[in-house]
N, CA, C and O of each residue as an XYZ file, in Angstrom:
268
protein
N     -14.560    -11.175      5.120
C     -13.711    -10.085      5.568
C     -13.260     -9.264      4.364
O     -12.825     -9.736      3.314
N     -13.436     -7.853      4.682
C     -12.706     -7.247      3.376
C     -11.476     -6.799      2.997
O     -11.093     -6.108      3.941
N     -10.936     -6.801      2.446
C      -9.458     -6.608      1.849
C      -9.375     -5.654      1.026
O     -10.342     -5.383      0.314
N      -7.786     -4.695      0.931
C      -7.685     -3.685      0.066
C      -6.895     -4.705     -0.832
O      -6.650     -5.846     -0.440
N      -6.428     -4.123     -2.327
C      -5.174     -4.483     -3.106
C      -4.744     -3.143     -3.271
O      -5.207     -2.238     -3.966
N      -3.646     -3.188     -2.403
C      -2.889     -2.082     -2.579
C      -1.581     -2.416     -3.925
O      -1.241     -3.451     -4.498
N      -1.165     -1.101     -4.018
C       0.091     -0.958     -5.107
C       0.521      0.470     -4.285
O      -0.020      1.536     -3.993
N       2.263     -0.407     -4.041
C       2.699      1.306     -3.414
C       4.320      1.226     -4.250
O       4.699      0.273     -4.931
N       5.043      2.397     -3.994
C       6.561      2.326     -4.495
C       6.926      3.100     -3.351
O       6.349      4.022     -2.774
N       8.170      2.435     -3.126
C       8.943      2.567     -1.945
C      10.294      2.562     -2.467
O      10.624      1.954     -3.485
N      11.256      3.425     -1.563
C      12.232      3.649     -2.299
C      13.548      2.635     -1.612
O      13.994      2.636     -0.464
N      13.887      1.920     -2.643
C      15.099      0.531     -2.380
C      16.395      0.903     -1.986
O      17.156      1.002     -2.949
N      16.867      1.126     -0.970
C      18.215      1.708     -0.739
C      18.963      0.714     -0.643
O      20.105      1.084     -0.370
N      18.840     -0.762     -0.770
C      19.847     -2.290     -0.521
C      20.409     -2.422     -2.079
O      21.307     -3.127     -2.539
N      19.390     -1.321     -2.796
C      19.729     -1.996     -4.349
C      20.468     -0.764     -5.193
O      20.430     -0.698     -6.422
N      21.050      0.064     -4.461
C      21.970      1.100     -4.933
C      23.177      0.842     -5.572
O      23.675     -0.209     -5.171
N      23.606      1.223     -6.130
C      24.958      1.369     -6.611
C      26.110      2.201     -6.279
O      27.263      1.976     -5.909
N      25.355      3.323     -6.556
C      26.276      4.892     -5.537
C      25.037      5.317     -4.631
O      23.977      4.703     -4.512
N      25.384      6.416     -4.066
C      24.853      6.690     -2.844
C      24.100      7.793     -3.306
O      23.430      8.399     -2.469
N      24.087      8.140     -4.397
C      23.271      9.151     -5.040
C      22.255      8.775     -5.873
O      21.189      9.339     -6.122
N      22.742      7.706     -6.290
C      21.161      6.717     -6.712
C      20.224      6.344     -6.034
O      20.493      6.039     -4.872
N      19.218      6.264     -6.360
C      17.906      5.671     -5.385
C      17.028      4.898     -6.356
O      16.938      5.289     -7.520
N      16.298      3.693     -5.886
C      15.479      2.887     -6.973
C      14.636      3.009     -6.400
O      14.776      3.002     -5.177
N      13.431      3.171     -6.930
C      12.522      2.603     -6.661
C      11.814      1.313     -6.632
O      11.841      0.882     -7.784
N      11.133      0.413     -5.782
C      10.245     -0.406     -5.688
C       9.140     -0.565     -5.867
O       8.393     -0.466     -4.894
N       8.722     -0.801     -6.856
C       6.718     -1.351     -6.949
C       6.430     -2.428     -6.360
O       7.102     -3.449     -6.505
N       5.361     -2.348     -5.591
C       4.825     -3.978     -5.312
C       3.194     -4.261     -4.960
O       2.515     -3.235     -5.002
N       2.657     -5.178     -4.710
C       0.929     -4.850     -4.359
C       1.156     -6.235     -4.021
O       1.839     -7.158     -4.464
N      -0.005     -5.970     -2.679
C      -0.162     -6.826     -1.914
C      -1.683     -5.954     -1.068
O      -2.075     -4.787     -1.074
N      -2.312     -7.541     -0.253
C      -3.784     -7.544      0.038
C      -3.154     -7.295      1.365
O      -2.080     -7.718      1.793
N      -4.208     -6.373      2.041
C      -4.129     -5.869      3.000
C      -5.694     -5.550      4.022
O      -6.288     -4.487      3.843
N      -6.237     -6.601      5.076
C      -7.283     -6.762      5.650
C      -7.877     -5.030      5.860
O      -7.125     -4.094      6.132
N      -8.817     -4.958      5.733
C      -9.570     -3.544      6.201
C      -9.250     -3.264      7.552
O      -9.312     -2.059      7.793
N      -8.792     -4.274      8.919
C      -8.521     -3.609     10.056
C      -7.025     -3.140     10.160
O      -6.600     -2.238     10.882
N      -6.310     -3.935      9.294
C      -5.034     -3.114      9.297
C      -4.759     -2.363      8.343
O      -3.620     -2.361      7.876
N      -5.556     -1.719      7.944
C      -5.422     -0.360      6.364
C      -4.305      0.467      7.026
O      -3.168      0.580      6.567
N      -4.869      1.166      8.428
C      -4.107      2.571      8.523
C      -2.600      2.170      9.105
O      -1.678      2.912      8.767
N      -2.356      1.237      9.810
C      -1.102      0.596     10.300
C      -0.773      0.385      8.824
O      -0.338      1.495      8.518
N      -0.716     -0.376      7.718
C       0.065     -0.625      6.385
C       0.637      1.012      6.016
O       1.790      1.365      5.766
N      -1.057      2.126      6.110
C      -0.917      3.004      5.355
C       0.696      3.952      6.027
O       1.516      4.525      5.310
N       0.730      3.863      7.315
C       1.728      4.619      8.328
C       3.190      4.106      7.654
O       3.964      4.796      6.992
N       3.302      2.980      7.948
C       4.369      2.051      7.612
C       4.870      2.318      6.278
O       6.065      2.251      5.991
N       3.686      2.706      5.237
C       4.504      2.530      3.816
C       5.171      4.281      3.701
O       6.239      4.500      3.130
N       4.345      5.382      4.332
C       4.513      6.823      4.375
C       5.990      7.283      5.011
O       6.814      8.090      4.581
N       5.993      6.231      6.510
C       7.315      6.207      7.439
C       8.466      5.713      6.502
O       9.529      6.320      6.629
N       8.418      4.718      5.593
C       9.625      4.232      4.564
C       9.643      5.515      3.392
O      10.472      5.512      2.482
N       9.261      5.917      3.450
C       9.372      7.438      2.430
C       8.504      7.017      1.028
O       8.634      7.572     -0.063
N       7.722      6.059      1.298
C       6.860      5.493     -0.006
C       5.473      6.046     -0.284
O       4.845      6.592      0.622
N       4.833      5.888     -1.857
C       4.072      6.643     -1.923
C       3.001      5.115     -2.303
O       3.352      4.215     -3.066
N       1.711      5.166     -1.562
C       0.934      4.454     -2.536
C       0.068      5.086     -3.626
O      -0.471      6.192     -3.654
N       0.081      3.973     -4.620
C      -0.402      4.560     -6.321
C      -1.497      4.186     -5.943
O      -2.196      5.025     -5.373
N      -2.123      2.546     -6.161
C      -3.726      2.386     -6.566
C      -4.018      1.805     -4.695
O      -3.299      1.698     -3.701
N      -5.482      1.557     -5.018
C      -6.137      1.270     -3.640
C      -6.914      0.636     -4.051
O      -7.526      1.308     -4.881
N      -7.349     -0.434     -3.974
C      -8.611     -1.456     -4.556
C      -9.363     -2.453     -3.509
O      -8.825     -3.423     -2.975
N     -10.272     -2.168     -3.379
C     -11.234     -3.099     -2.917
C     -11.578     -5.024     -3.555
O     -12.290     -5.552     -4.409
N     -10.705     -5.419     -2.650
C     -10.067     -6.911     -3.330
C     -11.392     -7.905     -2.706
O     -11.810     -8.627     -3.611
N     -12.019     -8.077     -1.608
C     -13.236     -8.376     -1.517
C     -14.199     -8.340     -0.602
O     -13.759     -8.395      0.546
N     -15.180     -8.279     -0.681
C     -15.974     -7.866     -0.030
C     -17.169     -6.652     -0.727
O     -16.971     -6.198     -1.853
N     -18.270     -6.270      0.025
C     -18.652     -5.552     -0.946
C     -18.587     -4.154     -0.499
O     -18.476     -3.898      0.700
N     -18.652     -3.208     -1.419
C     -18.525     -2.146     -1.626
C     -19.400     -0.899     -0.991
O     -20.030     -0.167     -1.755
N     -19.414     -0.706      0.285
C     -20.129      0.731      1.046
C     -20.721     -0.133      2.126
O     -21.704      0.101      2.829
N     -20.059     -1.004      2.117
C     -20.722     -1.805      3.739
C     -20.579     -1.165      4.831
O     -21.545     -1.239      5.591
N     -19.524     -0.435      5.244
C     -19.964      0.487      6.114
C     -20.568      1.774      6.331
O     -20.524      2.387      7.397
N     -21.313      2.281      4.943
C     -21.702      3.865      4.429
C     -23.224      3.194      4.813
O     -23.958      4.073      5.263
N     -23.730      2.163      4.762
C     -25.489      2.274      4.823
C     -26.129      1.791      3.208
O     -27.308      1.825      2.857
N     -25.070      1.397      2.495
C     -25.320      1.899      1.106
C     -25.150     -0.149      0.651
O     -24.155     -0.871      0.710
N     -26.264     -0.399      0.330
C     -26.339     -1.819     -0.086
C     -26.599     -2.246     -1.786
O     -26.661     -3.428     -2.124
């Protein structure tokens, strides 16, 4: 089965101080190829941006035709 390694930052509002601060969160975590676009919704809906996108395993253009 193939897997992404995602890396996204999301913004931490539990870890504020004043209310005008905002932190950010980094984190990465594997994420199955059938739930890519459900993760991808979820991290966009929290006001987060993902940075990298990586192909964690499996091989590479398995669904393009391309072996």
């Amino acid at each position: 089965m193939r897997q992404f390694k995602i890396t996204a930052c999301v913004p931490s509002l539990s870890r504020t101080r004043t209310q005008r601060e905002l932190q950010n969160t980094y984190f990465t975590k594997l994420v199955p190829y059938d739930s890519w676009f459900r993760e991808q919704q979820r991290i966009m809906k929290m006001g987060g941006k993902i940075v990298k996108v990586e192909l964690a395993t499996g091989k590479q253009g398995a669904n393009t035709g391309l072996l």
